[in-house]
C-alpha positions in Angstrom: -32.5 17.6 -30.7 -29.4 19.9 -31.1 -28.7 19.7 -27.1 -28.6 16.1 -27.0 -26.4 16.0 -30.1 -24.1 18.8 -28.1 -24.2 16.1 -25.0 -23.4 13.2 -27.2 -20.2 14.5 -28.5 -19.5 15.9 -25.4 -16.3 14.6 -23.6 -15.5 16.8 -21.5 -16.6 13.8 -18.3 -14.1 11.2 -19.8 -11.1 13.0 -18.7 -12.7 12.9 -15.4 -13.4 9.2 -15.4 -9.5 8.5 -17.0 -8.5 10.7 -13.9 -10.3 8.7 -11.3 -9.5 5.2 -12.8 -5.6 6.9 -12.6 -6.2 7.4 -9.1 -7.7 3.8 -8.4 -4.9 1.9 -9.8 -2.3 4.4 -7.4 -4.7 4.1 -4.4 -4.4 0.4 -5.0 -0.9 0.5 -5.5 0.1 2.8 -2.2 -2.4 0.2 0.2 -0.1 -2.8 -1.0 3.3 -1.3 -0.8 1.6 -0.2 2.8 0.8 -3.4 3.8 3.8 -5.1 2.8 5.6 -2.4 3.9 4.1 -3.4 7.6 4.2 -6.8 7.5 8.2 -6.8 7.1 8.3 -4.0 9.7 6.6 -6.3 12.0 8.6 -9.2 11.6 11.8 -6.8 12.0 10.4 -5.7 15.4 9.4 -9.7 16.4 12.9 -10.3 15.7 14.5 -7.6 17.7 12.0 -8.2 20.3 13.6 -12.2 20.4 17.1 -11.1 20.6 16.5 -8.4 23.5 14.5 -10.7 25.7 17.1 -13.4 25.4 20.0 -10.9 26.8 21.4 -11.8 30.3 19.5 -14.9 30.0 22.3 -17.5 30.2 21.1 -19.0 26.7 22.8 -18.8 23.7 21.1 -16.0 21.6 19.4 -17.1 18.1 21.3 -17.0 15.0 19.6 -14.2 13.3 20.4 -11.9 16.1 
């Protein structure tokens, strides 16, 4: 009975658990400033790409170039 009541007040695992909740919510964090991170490099490259395939064209280039 005494080992169980050593185990109960045991909390040496929730600092382990706070630690990997900690590192969830980050995780989560990093992905989404990754992915938005992407998505407005791949609209800065779709616009670059615009502008340099209009030059020597003859056309007026577009106005966020």
């Amino acid at each position: 009975m005494t080992y169980f009541k050593k185990l109960w007040a045991d909390e040496s695992g929730a600092s382990a658990a706070e630690y990997a909740l900690i590192l969830a919510i980050v995780g989560t964090g990093i992905a989404l400033a990754a992915w938005n991170l992407g998505a407005a490099i791949k609209n800065s490259m779709g616009l670059s790409t615009n502008c340099i395939s209009n030059v020597g064209t003859g056309s007026a280039p577009p106005a966020n170039c």
